[in-house]
C-alpha positions as CSV (number, residue, x, y, z in Angstrom):
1,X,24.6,-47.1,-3.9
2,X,23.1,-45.9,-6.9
3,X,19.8,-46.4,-9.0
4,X,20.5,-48.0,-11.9
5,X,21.4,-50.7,-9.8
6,X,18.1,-50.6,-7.7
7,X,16.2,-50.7,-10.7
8,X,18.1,-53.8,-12.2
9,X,16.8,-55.6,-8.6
10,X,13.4,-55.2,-9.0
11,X,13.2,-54.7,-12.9
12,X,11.5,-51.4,-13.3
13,X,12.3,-49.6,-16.7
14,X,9.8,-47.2,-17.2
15,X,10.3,-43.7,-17.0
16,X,12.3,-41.6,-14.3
17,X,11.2,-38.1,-15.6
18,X,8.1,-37.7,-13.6
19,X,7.1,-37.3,-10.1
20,X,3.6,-38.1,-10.2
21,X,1.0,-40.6,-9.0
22,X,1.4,-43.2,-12.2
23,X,5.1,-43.5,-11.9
24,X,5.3,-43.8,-8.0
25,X,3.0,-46.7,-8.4
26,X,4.4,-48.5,-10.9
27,X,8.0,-48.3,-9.1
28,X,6.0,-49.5,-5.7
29,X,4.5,-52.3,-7.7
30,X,7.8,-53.4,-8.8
31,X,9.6,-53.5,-5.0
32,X,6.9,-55.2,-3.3
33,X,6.5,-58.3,-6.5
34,X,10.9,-58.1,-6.5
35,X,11.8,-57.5,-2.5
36,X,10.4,-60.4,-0.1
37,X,9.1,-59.1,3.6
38,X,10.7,-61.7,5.5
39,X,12.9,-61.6,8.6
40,X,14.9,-64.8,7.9
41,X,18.1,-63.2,9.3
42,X,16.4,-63.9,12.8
43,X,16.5,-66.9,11.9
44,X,20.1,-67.6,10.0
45,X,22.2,-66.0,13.2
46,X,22.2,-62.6,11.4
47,X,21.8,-59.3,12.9
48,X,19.5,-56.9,11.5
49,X,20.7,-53.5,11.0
50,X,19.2,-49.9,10.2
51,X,22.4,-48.6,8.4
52,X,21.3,-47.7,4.9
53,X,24.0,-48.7,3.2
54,X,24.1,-52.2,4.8
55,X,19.9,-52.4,3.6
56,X,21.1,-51.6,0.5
57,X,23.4,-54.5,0.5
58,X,21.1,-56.7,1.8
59,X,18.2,-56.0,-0.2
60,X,19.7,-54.8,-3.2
61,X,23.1,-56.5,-3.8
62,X,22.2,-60.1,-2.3
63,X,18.8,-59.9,-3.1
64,X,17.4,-60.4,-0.1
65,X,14.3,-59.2,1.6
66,X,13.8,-57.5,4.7
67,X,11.1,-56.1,7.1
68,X,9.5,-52.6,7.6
69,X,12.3,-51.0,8.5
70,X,14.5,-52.1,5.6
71,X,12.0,-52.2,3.2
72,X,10.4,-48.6,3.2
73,X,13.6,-47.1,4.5
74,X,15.3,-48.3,0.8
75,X,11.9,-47.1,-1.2
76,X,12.0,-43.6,1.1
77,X,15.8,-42.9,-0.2
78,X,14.9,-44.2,-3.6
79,X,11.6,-42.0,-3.8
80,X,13.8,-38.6,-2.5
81,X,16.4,-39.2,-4.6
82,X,14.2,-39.1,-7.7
83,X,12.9,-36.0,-6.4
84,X,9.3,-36.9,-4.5
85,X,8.5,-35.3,-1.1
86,X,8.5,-38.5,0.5
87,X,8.9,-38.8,4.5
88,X,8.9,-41.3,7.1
89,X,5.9,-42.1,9.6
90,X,5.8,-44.8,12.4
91,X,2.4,-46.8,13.0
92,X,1.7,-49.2,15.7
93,X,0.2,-52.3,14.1
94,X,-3.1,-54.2,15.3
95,X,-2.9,-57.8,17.0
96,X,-5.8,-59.5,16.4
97,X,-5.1,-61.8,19.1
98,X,-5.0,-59.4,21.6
99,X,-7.9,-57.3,20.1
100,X,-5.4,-54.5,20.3
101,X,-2.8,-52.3,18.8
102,X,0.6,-52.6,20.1
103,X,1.7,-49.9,22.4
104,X,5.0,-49.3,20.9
105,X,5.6,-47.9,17.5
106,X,7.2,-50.9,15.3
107,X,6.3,-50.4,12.1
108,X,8.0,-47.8,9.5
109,X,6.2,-46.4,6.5
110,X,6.6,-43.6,4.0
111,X,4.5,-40.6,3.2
112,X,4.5,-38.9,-0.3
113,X,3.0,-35.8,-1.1
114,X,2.6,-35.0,-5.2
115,X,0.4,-32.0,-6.6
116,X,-0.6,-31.2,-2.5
117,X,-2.0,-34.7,-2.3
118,X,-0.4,-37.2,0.8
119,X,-0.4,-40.3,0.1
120,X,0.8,-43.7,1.9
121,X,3.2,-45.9,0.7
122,X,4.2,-49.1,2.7
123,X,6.2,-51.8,0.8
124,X,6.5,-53.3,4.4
125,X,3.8,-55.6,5.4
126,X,3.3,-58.6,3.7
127,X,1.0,-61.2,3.0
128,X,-3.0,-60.0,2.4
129,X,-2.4,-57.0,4.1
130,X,0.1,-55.6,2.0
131,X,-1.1,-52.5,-0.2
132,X,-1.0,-52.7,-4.1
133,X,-0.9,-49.3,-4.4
134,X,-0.4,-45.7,-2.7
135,X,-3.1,-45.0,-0.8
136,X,-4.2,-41.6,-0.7
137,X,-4.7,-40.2,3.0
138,X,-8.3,-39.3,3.2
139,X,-10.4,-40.1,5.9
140,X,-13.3,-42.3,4.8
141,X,-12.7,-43.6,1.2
142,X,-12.6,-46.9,0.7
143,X,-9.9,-47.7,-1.9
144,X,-10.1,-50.8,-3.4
145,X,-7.2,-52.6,-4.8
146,X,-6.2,-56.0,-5.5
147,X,-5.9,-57.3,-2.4
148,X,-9.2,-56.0,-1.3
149,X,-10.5,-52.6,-0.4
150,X,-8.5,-50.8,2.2
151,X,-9.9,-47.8,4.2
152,X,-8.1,-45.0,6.1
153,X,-10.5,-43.3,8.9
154,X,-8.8,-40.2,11.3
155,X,-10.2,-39.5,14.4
156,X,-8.7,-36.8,16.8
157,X,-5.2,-36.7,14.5
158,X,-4.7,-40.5,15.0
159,X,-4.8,-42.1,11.4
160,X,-6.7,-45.7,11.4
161,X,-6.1,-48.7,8.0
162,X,-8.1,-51.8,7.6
163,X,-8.5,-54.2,4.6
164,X,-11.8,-55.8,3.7
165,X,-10.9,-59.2,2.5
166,X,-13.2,-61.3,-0.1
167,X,-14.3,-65.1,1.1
168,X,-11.8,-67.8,0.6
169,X,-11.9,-70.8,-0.9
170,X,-9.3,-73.5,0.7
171,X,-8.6,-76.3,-1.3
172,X,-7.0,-78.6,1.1
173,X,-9.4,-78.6,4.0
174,X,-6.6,-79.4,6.6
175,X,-6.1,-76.3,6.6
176,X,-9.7,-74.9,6.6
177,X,-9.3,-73.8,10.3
178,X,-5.7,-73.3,10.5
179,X,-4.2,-70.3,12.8
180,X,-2.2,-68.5,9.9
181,X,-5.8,-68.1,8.6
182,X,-7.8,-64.5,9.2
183,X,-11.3,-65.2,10.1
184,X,-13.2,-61.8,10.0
185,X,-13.9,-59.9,6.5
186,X,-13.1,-56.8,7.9
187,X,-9.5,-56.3,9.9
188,X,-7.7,-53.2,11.5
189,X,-4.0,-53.4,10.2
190,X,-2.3,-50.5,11.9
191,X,-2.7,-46.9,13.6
192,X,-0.3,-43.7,13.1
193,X,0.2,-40.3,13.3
194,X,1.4,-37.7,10.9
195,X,4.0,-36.7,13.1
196,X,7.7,-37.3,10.8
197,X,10.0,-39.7,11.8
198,X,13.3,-40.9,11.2
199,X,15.2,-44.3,11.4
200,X,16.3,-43.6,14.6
201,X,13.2,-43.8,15.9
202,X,13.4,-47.6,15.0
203,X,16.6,-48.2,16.8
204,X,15.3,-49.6,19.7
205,X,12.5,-51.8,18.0
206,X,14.7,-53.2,15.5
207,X,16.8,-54.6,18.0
208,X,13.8,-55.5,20.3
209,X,12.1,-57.6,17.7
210,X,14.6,-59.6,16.9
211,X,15.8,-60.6,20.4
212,X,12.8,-60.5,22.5
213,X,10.9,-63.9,23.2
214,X,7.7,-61.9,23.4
215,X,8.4,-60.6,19.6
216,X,6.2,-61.7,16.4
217,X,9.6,-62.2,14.5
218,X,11.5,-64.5,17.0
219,X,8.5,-67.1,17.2
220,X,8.0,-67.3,13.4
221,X,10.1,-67.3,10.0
222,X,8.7,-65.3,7.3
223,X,8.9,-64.8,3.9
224,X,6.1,-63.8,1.7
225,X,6.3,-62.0,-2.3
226,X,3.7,-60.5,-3.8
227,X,2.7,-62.1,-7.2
228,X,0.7,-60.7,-10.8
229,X,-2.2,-61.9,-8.7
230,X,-1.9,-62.9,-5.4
231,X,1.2,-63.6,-2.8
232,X,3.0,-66.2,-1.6
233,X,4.2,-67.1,1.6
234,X,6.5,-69.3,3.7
235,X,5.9,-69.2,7.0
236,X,7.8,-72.0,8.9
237,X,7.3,-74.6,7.1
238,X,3.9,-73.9,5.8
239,X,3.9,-72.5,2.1
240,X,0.7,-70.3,1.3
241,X,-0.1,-69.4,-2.3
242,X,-3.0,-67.2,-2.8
243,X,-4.8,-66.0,-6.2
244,X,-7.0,-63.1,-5.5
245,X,-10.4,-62.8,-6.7
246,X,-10.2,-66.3,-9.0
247,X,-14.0,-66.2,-8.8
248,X,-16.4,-64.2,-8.0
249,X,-15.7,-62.1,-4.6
250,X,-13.4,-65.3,-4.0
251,X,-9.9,-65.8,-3.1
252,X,-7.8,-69.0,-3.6
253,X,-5.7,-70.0,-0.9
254,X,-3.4,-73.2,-1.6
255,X,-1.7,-74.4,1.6
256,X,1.3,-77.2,1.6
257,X,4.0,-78.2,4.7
258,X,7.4,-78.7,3.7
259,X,10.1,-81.2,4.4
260,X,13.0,-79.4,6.3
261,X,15.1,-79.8,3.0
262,X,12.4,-78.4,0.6
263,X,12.9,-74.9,2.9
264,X,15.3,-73.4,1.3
265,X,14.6,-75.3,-2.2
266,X,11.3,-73.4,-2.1
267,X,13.0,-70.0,-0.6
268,X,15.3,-69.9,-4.0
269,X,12.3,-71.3,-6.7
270,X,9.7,-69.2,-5.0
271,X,11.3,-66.4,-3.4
272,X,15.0,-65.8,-5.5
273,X,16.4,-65.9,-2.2
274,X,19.6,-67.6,-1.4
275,X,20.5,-67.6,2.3
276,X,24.2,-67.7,3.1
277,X,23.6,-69.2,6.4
278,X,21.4,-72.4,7.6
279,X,17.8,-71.4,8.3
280,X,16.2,-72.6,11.4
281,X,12.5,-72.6,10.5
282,X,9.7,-72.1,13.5
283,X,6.0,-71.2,13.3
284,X,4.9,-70.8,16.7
285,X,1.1,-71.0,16.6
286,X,-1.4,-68.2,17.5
287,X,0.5,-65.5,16.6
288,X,0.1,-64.6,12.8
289,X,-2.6,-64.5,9.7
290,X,-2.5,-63.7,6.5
């Protein structure tokens, strides 16, 4: 495991020399448009693991992408090992469907502090939701961003993010009411503490969301990049492509199904992914937006 090598994967060249705000985000910017969130191994007969050194394989050596858990555990050794004071938190993330947020602790992000300042870094979500940049933890402030304008708000130590999405414009009006679509403007994405975690906290959930029927991950297969201006997504077999802010307040969103034997065409053109086992697409419905 080494840097050099982690840099080659996701192509980032600039400078190593400083800890501060500008270079953290430049090195985030290049993970999250280089490293997929997906969770195809659920869906190949692979078993997901929390070892670094087999993320770092994964992610790193056969390009692949992973989920939370992978994806912010390989930028939280990356960040420490440059020298930021960067630590894990856990969040329990929002289902819209339920009009709830999940009751166990699934999702793994990272917390770096420069100059006294805590910010949150999470290269592990995906799709619209997934931040652009660190977001500095402050109760409050909206923060715009690509993507939108994300918001932190704390109430009694309990940390709160949502994202205020722009309209969107659907081309293809097949898919003007689709499930995979969000509907409101304004969505809760996840809750957490500041209270530090480690991977081990995750040992449990990571095997849980692969294997339980009741899981987000076993009833779809994911994959989605972020691009210069949007994201892409593949999500069964329904392949998203979304330019943000092509107009006015106004996001572009470009559905298209798939033959079965475009899937993995697509996966290596859109995503530089190469599976080494058959994918089994699904996209149960009701169960996921972007």
């Amino acid at each position: 495991m080494n840097l050099e090598e982690y840099f080659a994967r996701t192509g980032y060249k600039g400078s190593l020399e400083k800890q501060d705000l500008e270079t953290l985000t430049d090195i985030f910017q290049h993970h999250i448009r280089a490293v997929p969130f997906e969770n195809l191994s659920i869906h190949c007969g692979e078993k997901i693991t929390l070892e670094l050194e087999h993320v770092y394989n994964k992610i790193v050596q056969r390009k692949r992408g992973g989920w939370c858990m992978e994806n912010n555990q390989l930028l939280g050794w990356v960040l420490n090992r440059l020298g930021y004071d960067a630590s894990f938190l856990g969040a329990y993330v929002f289902n819209p469907h339920q009009n709830a947020y999940a009751t166990t602790m699934t999702h793994l992000l990272v917390k770096v502090v420069i100059d006294g300042k805590a910010y949150i870094v999470d290269g592990g979500f995906g799709v619209s939701y997934q931040m652009w940049q660190p977001m500095e933890l402050v109760s409050g402030k909206d923060q715009p961003q690509a993507p939108g304008v994300f918001r932190f708000t704390e109430k009694n130590a309990i940390w709160y993010l949502e994202k205020m999405r722009r309209k969107q414009y659907i081309p293809n009006q097949n898919f003007s009411n689709s499930d995979l679509l969000e509907k409101k403007e304004c969505r809760k994405v996840y809750m957490f503490s500041l209270e530090p975690r480690t991977v081990e906290d995750f040992r449990f959930q990571c095997t849980y969301l692969q294997t339980s029927p009741d899981s987000l991950f076993t009833k779809k297969s994911i994959c989605t990049l972020q691009t210069a201006d949007g994201f892409q997504a593949l999500i069964g077999w329904t392949l998203t492509e979304t330019t943000y802010n092509y107009k006015e307040n106004m996001d572009l969103v470009e559905f298209v199904t798939l033959e079965d034997e475009e899937v993995e065409k697509t996966l290596r053109e859109k995503f530089n992914i190469t599976l080494d086992r058959k994918l089994v697409p699904i996209n149960v419905k009701g169960v996921y937006t972007i």
